[in-house]
N, C-alpha and C positions, 0 to 999 in steps of 0.2 A: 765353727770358730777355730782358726789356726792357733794352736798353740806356742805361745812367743818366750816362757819364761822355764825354769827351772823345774823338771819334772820332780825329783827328789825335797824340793823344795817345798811343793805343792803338795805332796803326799806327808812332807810334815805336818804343814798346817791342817792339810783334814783329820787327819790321826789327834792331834793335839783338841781340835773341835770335837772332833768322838770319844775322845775320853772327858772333855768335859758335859756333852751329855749324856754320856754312861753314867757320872758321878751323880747325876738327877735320877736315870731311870733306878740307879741303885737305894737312893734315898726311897724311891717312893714306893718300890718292894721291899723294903724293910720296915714297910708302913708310918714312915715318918710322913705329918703333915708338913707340906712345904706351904709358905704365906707366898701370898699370890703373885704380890707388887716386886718382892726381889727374882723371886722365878720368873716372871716375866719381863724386866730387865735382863736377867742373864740371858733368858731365849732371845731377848732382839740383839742382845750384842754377839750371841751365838752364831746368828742369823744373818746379821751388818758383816760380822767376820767369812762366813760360809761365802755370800755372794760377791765380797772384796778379794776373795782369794783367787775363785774360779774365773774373776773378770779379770785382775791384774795380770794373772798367767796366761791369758790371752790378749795381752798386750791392750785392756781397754782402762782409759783412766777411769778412778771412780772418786765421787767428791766426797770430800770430808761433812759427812752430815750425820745427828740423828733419826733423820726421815727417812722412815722405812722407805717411804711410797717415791720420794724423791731418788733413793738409792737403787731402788728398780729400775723407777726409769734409765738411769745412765748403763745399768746392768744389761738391761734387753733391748738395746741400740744397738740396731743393727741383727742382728738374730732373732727376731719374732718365736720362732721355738723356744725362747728361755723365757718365756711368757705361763709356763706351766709351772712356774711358784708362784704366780702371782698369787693365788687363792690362799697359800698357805701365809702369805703375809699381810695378806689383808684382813687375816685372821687375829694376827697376831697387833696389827694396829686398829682392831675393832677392841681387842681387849683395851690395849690402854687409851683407846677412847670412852670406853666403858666405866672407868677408871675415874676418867677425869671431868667426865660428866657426873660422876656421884652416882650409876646406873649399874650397879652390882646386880639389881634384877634381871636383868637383861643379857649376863652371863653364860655362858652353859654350865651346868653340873660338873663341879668339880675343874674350872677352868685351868690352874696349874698343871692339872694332868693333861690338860690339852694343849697348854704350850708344850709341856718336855714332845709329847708325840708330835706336834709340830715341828718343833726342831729337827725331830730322828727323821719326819718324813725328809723333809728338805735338804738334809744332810745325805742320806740313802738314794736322794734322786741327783741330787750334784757331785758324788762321787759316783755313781753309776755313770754318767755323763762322760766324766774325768777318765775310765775305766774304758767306755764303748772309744771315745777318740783319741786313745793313746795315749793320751797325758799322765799318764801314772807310771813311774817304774815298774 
């Protein structure tokens, strides 16, 4: 994927995303319980933001949705390689289907800790990405 947009620019916004899941992983070693429902909001807007960044500065449009699944799609047009978050976001729209089914059972142990490390994963592989093809200052 050719790089079309503003390198400095782009390293804002990832920085600006990793301090705001720093501010999760710090909450939850300082053994605060975080409630699920707004942790896992922030993780998908964490996430909508992470994959709007990487695609924009590659010159791809991305639509204005909250669907994760729909937001992929336009994300991995064209580059089948950027097909390696899918898993981590179907993870994250399995939770809030989980959610909205009334199916807390069906959970894992401890789900907000698995959004924050969801995010970190996904954030660590799309700025590693960012890093391997030059797009970072």
């Amino acid at each position: 994927m050719a790089a079309t947009g503003d390198n400095e620019a782009l390293e804002q916004r990832l920085d600006t995303l990793d301090e705001a899941i720093e501010t999760l992983e710090e909450r939850l070693r300082a053994g605060e319980d975080l409630a699920l429902e707004p942790t896992l909001e922030e993780g998908v807007d964490i996430a909508r933001r992470l994959l709007t960044a990487y695609a924009e500065h590659a010159g791809k449009e991305m639509p204005e949705t909250d669907d994760l699944l729909k937001l992929f799609k336009a994300f991995v047009k064209g580059d089948p390689s950027l097909n390696a978050v899918r898993d981590n976001l179907r993870e994250l729209v399995y939770y809030q289907n989980c959610i909205a089914m009334e199916r807390r059972d069906a959970l894992p142990e401890a789900p907000e800790r698995m959004v924050v490390r969801t995010i970190r994963h996904l954030y660590l592989y799309l700025r590693t990405r960012c890093e391997q093809e030059g797009r970072l200052p």
